[in-house]
GUPA-680268 format. One line per 2 residues: number of its first residue (from 1); their letters; for each residue x, y, z of N, C-alpha, C. Coordinates in Angstrom, 2 decimals, m for minus. Layout:
# GUPA-680268
NUM = A = X Y Z X Y Z X Y Z; ...
# end
This chain:
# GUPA-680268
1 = XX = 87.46 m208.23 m123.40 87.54 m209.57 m123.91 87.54 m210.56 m122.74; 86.78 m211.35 m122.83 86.58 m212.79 m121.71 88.14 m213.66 m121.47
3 = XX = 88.24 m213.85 m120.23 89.56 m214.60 m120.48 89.34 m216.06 m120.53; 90.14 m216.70 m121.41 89.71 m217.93 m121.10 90.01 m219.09 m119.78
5 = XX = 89.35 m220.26 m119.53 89.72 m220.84 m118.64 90.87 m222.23 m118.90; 91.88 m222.25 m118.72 93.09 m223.05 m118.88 92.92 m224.15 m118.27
7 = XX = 91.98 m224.65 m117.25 91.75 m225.44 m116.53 92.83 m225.58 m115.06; 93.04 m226.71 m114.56 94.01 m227.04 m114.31 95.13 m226.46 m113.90
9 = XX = 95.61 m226.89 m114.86 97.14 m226.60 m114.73 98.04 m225.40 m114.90; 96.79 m224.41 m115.13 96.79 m222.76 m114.78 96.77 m221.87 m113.89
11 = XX = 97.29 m221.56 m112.62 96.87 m221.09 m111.88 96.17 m219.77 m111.64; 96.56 m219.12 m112.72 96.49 m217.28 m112.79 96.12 m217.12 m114.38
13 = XX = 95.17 m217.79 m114.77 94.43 m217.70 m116.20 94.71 m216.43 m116.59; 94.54 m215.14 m115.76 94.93 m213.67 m116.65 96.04 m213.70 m116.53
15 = XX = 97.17 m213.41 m115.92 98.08 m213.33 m115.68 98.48 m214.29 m117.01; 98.25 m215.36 m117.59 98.65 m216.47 m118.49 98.59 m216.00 m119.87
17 = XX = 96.78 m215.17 m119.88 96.41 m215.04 m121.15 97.30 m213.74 m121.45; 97.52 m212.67 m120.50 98.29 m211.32 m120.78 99.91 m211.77 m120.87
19 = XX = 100.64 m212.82 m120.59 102.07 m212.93 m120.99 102.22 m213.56 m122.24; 100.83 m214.13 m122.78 100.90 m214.85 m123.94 101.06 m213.67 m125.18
21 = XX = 100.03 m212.46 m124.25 99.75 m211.61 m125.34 100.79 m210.53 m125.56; 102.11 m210.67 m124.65 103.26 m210.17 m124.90 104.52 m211.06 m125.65
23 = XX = 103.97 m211.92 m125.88 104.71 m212.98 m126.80 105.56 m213.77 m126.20; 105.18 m214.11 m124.71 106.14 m215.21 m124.23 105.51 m216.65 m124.43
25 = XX = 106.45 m217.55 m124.59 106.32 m218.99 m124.88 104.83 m219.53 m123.66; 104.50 m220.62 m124.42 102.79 m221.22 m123.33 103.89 m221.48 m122.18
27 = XX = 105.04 m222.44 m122.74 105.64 m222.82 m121.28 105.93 m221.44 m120.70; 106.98 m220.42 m121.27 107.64 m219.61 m119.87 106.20 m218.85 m119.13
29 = XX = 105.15 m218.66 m119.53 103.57 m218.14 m119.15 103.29 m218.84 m118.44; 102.95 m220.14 m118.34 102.46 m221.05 m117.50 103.30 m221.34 m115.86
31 = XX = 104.99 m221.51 m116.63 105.81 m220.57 m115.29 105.16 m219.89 m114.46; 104.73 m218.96 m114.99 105.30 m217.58 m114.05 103.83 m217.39 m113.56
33 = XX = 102.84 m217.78 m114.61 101.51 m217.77 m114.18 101.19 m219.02 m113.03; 102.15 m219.68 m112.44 101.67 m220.60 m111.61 102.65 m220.82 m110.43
35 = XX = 103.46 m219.40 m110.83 104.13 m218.81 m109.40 103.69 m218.83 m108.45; 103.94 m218.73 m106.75 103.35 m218.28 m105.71 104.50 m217.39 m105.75
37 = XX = 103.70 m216.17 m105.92 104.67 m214.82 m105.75 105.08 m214.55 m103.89; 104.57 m215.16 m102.97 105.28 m215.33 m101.63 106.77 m215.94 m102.06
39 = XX = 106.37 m217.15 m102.27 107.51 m218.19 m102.46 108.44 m217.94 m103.06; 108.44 m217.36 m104.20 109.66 m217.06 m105.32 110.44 m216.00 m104.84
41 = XX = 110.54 m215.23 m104.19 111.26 m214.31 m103.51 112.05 m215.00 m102.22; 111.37 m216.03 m101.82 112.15 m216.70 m100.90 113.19 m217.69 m101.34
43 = XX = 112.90 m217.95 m102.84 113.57 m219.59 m103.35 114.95 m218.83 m104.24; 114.46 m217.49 m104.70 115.56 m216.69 m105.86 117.13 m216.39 m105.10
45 = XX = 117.98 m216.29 m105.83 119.22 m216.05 m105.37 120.29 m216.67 m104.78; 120.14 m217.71 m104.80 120.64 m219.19 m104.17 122.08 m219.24 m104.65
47 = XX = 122.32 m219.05 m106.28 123.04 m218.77 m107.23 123.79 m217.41 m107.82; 124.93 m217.38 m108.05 125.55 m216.34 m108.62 124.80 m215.90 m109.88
49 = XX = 124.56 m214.66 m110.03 124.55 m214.16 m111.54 125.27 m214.58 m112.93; 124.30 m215.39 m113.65 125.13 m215.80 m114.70 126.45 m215.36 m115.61
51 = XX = 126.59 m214.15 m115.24 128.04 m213.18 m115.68 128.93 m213.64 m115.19; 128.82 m214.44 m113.68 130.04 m214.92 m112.97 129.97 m216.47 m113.48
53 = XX = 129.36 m217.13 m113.87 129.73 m218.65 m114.51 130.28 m218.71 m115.30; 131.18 m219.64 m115.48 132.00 m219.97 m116.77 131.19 m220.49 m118.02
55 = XX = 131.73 m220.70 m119.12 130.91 m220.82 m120.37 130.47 m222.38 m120.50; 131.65 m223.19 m119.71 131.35 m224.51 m119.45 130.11 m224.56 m118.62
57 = XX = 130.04 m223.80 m117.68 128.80 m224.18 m116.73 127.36 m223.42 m117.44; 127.45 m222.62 m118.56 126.53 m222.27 m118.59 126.03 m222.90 m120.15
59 = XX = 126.76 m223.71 m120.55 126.38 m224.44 m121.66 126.00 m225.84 m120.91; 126.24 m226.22 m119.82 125.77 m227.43 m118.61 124.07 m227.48 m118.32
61 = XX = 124.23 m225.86 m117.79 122.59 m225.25 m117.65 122.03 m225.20 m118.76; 122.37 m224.74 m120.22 121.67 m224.85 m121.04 121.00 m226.21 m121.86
63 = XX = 122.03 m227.31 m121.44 121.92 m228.25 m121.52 120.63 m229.32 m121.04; 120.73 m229.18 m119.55 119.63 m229.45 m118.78 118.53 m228.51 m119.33
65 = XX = 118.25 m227.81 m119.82 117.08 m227.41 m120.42 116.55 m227.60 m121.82; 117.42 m228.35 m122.32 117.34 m228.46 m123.55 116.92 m227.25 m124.95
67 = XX = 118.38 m226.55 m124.63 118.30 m225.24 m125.30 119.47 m225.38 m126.62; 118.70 m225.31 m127.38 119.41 m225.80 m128.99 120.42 m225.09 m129.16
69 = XX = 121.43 m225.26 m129.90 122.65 m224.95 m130.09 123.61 m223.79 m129.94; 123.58 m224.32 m128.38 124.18 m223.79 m127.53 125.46 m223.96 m127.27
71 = XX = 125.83 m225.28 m128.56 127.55 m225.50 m128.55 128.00 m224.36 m129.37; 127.18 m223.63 m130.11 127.96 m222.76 m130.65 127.93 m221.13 m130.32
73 = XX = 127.17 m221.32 m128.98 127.11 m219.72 m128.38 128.22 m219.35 m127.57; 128.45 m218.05 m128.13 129.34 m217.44 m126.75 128.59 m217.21 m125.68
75 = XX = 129.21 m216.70 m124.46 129.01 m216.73 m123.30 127.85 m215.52 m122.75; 127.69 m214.42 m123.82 126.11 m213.44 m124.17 125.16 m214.01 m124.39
77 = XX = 125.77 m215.40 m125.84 124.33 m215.47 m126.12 123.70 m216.66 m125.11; 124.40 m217.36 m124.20 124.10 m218.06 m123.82 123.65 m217.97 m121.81
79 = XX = 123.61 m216.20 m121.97 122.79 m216.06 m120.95 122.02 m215.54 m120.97; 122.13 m215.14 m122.35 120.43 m214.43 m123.16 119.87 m215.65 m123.41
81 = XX = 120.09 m216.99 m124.01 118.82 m218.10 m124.16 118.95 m218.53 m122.60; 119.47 m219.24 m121.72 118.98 m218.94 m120.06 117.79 m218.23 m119.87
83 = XX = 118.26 m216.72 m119.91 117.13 m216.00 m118.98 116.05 m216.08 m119.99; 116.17 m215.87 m121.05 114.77 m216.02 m121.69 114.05 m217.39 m122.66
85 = X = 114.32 m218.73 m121.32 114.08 m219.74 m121.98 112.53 m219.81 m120.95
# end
């Protein structure tokens, strides 16, 4: 199958069309498809593992991302919508 061209604001068109076709969101695809896989290994880890944040700070982060109702998650589900926003 031909992949298509995303133009722009795609950097890694396969890489885009194959995370789509594992059912991740256009945004988290377009992420990861417009990674510089040098770079991201240098920029990761800055931060503690979300297991060590408090529920305040991680309903803060969920916040800034605008991740829906997240006032009513415990502290699982709310590093399960994190990592897989």
């Amino acid at each position: 199958m031909a992949r298509k061209n995303h133009g722009p604001s795609i950097k890694d068109d396969e890489q885009y069309e194959t995370l789509r076709e594992k059912g991740y969101s256009k945004e988290k695809a377009a992420r990861i498809a417009n990674t510089d896989r040098e770079e991201a290994g240098k920029r990761g880890g800055k931060h503690p593992p979300y297991e060590e944040w408090t529920v305040d700070e991680l309903r803060d982060r969920a916040a800034e991302l605008g991740i829906d109702g997240r006032s009513k998650m415990d502290k699982d589900d709310l590093i399960d919508a994190l990592r897989n926003h």
